[in-house]
C-alpha positions as CSV (number, residue, x, y, z in Angstrom):
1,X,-20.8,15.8,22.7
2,X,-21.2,18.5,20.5
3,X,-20.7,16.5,17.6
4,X,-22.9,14.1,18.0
5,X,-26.0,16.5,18.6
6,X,-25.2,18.1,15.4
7,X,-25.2,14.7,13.7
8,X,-28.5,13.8,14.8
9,X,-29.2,16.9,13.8
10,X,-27.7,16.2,10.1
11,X,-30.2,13.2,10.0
12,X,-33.2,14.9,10.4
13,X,-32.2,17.3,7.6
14,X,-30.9,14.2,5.2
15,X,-35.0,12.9,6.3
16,X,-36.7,15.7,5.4
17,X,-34.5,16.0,2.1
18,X,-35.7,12.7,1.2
19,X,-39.4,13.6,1.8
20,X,-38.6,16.4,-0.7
21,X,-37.5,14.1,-3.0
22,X,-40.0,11.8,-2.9
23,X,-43.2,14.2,-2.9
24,X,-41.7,16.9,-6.0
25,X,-41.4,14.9,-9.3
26,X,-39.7,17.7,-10.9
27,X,-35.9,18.6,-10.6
28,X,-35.7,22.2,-10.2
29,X,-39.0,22.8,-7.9
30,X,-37.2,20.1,-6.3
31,X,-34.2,21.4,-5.8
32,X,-34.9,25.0,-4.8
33,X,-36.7,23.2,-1.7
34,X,-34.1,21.4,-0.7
35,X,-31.8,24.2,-1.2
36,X,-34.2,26.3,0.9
37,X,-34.5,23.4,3.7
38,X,-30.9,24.1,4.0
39,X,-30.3,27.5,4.2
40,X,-33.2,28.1,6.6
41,X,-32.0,25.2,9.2
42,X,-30.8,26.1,12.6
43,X,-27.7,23.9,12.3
44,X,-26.5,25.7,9.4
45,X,-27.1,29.2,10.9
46,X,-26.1,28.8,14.4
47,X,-25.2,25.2,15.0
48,X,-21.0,26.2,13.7
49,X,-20.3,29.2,15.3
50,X,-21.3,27.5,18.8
51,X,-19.3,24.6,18.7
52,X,-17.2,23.8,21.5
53,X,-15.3,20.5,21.1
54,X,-14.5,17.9,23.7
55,X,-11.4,16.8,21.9
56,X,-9.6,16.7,18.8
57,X,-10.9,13.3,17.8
58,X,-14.2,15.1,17.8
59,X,-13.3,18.1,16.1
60,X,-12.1,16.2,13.5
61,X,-15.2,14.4,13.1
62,X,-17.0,17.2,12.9
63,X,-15.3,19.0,10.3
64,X,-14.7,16.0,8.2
65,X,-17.8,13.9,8.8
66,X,-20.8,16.4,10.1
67,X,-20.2,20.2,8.8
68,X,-18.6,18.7,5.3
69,X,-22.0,16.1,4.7
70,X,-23.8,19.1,5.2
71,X,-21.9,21.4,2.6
72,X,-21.6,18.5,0.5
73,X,-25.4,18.6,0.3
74,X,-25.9,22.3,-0.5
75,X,-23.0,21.8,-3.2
76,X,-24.6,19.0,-5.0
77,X,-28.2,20.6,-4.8
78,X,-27.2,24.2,-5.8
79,X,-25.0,22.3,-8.7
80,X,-27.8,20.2,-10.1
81,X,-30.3,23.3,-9.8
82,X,-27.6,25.7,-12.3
83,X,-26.9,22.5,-14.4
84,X,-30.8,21.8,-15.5
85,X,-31.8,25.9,-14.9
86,X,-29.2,25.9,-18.0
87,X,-29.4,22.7,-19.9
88,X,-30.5,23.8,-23.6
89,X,-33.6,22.8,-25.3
90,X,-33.1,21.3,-29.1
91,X,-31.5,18.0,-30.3
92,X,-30.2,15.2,-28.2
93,X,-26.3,16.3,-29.6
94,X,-26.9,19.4,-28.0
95,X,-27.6,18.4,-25.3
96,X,-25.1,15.6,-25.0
97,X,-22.2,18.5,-26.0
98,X,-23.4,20.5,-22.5
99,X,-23.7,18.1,-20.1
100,X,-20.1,16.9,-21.1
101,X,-19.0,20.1,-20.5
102,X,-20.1,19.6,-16.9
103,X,-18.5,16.6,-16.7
104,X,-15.0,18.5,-18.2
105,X,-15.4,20.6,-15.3
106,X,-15.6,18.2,-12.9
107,X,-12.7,16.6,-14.4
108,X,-10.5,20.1,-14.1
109,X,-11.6,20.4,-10.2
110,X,-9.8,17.1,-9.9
111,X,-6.5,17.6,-11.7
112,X,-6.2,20.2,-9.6
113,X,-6.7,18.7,-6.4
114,X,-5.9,14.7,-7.2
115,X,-3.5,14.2,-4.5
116,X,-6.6,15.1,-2.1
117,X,-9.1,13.4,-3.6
118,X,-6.6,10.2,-4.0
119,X,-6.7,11.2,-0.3
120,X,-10.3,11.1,0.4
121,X,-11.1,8.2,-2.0
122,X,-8.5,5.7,-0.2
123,X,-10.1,6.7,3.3
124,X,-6.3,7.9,4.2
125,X,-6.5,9.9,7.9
126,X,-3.0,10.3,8.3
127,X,-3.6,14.1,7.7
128,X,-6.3,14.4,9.8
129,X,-5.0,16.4,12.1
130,X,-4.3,18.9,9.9
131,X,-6.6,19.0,7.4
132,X,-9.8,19.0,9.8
133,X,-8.8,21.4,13.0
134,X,-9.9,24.8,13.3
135,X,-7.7,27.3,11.1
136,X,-7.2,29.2,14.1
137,X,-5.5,26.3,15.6
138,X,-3.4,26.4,12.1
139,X,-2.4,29.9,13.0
140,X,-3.3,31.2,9.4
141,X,-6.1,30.9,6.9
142,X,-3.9,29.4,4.5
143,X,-4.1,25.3,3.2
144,X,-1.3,23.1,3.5
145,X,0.0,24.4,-0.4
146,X,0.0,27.6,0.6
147,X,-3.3,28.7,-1.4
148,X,-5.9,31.1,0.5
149,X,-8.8,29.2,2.4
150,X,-12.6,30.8,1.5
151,X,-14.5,30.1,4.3
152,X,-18.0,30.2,4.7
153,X,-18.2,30.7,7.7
154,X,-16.1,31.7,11.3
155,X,-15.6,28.0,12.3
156,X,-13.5,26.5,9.7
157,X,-11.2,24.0,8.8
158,X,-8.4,24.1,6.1
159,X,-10.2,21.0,3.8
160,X,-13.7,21.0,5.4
161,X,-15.0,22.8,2.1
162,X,-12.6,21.0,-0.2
163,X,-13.7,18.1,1.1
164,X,-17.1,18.7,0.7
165,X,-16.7,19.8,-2.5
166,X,-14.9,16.1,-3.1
167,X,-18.1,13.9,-2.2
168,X,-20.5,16.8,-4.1
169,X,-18.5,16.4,-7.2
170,X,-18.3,12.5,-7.2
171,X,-22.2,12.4,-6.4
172,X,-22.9,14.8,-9.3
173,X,-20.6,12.9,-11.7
174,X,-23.0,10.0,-11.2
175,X,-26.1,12.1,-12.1
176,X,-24.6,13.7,-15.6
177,X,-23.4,10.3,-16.3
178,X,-26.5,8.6,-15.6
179,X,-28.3,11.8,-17.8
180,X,-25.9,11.3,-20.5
181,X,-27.2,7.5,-20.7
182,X,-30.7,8.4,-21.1
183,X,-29.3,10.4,-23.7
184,X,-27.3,7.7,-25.7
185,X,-29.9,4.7,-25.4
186,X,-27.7,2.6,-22.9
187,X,-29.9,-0.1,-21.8
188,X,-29.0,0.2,-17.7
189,X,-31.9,-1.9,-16.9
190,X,-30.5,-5.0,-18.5
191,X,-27.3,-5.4,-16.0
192,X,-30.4,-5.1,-13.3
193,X,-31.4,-8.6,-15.1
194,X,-34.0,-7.0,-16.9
195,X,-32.9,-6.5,-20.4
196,X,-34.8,-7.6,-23.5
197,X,-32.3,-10.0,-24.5
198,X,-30.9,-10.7,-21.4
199,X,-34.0,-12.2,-19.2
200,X,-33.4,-13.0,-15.5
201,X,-34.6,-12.0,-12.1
202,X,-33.8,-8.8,-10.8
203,X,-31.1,-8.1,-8.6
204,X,-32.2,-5.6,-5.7
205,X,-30.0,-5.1,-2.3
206,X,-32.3,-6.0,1.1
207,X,-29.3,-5.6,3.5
208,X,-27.9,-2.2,5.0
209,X,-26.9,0.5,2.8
210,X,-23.9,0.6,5.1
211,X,-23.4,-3.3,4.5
212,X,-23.1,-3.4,0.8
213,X,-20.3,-1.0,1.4
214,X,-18.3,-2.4,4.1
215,X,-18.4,-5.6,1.9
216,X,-17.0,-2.9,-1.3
217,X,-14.6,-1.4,0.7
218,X,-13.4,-5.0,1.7
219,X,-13.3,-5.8,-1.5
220,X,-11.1,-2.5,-2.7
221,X,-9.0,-3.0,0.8
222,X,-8.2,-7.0,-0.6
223,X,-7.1,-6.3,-4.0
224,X,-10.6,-8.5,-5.1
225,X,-11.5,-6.7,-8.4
226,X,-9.2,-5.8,-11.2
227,X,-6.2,-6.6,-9.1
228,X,-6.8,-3.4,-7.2
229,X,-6.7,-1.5,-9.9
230,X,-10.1,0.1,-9.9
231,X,-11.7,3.3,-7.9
232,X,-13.7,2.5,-5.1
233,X,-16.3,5.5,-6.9
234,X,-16.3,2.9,-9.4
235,X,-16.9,0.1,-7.6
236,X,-20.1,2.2,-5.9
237,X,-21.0,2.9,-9.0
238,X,-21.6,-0.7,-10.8
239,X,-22.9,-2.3,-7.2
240,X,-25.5,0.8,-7.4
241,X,-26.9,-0.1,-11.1
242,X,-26.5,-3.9,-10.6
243,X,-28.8,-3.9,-7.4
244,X,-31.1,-0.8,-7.9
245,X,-29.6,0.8,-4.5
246,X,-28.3,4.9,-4.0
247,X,-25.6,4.1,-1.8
248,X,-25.1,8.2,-1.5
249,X,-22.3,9.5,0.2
250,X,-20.4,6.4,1.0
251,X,-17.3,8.2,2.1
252,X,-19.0,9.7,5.3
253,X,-20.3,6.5,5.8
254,X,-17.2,4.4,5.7
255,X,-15.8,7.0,8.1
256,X,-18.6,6.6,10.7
257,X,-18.1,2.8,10.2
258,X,-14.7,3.7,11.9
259,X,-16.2,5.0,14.3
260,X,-18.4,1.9,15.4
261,X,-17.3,-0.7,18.7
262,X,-17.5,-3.2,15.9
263,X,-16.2,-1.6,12.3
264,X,-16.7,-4.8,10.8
265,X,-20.4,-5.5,12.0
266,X,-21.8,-6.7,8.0
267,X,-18.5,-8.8,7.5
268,X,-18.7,-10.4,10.4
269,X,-22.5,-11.4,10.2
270,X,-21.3,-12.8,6.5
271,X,-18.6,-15.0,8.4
272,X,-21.1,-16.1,11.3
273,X,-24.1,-17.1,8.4
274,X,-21.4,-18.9,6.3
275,X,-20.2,-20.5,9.1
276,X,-23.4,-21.8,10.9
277,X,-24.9,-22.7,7.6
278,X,-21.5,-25.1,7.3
279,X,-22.5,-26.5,10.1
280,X,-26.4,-27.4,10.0
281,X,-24.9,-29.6,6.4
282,X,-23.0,-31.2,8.7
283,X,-25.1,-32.1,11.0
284,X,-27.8,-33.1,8.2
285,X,-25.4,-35.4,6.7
286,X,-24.4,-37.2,9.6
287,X,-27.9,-37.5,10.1
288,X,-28.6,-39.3,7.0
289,X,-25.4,-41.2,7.0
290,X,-26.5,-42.8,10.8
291,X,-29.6,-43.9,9.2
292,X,-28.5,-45.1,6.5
293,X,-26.3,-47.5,8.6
C-alpha cells in the first residue's frame, strides 16, 4: 500500500528530526536543519506526485494522516524559525507584547476556521470523504465554502493543508505559551511535584505516548473532566506538564489508533491489570482466612 510505504517513510523523517533536536541546543540553527531535512527528502519531492491509491480508505489516510503530519511539520518548524528570527531584544514587557501577538494570530486563524478545527479536535470523520480525496475527484479546486484551495503541490486535497495548518498551530500555541511562562515566572516545575513549597516525587509517564492518550481521549469521549466541558488540546496540555511527556501531535495519533485491530489496546491492558490484581487479593485473603481457621 502506497500509504503505508510513505508512512514508514514519515518515521524516519520524524527520527532523524529528533536527532536534530537533540544534538543542536540552539533554536534557529536548529530549526533551519530540520527545515532543510525536509525540503531535501525524497517523500516530499517525489513521494506525492506518484501516489496511486488502493482505495478511498487509503487515500483518505493519506491526505489526512501521512501528507498533512508531514506539512504540519514544515509549518511548525518554518513558524518557530520567523517567530525567534524576529523576537526583539530589550525588556521582558517587550518581549511579552510580541510573542502575544503571535498568539493573537493564532487566535484570528481559528475564528476563521472554528467549525473545522471543532472538526479536527472532536476526531469527527463524517466529512472524510470530502475533505481528504483528491480535488480532482472534487471536480474543482475550490473548498467546501467556496474559497480557492492553494496547493502546494499537484496531489491535493481540499483540507489536507488546512488541516495541517490545524495540528501546526495547536503545537506552536504550546511553545509561545510555554515561552510566555518563562517570561512571567510561573513555577511549571512545581505541578511536576517539584516546587519549593510544594515537595513530592515527581510525576514522569513510563507507558506509551500513544497510551496516555487513548486514556485522554477516554476521558474527553466520557464526559470525566469538567463535565466535558474542556478541549481535549487542553487536556494534552496539563497531562504534558504534570508528567514531563511531549505527547506531539496527538491528533494523528488518535487517528492511527483507529486504524489498529485493537483501538482500545492501553484501555484494555488498564482493565486486564485491574482486574487480575482483584483477583491475586482474593486469592491472598482466602489464603489467610483458611489458615486462620
Amino acid at each position: 500500500m502506497v500509504a503505508s510505504a510513505l508512512q514508514h517513510l514519515l518515521l524516519q523523517i520524524e527520527s532523524e528530526i529528533k536527532e536534530i533536536e537533540t544534538s543542536e541546543p540552539l533554536i534557529i540553527p536548529r530549526c533551519q536543519r530540520i527545515i532543510q531535512k525536509l525540503n531535501s527528502c525524497e517523500f516530499y519531492k517525489k513521494k506525492f506526485r506518484q501516489a496511486d491509491f488502493h482505495d478511498k480508505a487509503e487515500e483518505i489516510f493519506f491526505f489526512k494522516n501521512v501528507k498533512s503530519a508531514f506539512y504540519s511539520k514544515l509549518f511548525f518548524y518554518t513558524d518557530i524559525l520567523n517567530i525567534e528570527s524576529g523576537r526583539p531584544n530589550g525588556k521582558d514587557k517587550k518581549k511579552r507584547k510580541y510573542l502575544e501577538s503571535q498568539l493573537d494570530k493564532l487566535s484570528e486563524h481559528f475564528e476563521s476556521n472554528k467549525a473545522f478545527y471543532q472538526y479536527c479536535r472532536l476526531g469527527f470523520t463524517d466529512m472524510d470523504d470530502k475533505y481528504f480525496i483528491r480535488i480532482s475527484e472534487l471536480g474543482n479546486r475550490y473548498d467546501q465554502t467556496g474559497g480557492l484551495i492553494h496547493c502546494y503541490d499537484k496531489l491535493s486535497s481540499s483540507h489536507d493543508l488546512l488541516y495541517a495548518r490545524v495540528v501546526a498551530n495547536d503545537l506552536l500555541q504550546q511553545y509561545l505559551t510555554r515561552e510566555l511562562r518563562q517570561l512571567t515566572g510561573v513555577n511549571i516545575s512545581a505541578l511536576e511535584g517539584e516546587g519549593k513549597d510544594k515537595p513530592g516525587v515527581r510525576l514522569t509517564w513510563t507507558e506509551s505516548k500513544a497510551g496516555l492518550i487513548e486514556l485522554l481521549y477516554a476521558l474527553h469521549s466520557a464526559d470525566c473532566i469538567n463535565k466535558g466541558k474542556v478541549g481535549l488540546r487542553d487536556l494534552a496540555t496539563f497531562a504534558e506538564r504534570v508528567f514531563a511527556i511531549n505527547l506531539g501531535d496527538f491528533y494523528r495519533t488518535y487517528h492511527e489508533m483507529k486504524l489498529r485491530s485493537s483501538r482500545t489496546k492501553f484501555i484494555d491492558l488498564l482493565k486486564d491489570r485491574l482486574s487480575d490484581k482483584m483477583d491475586q487479593e482474593e486469592d491472598e485473603n482466602d489464603y489467610v482466612t483458611r489458615k486462620v481457621s
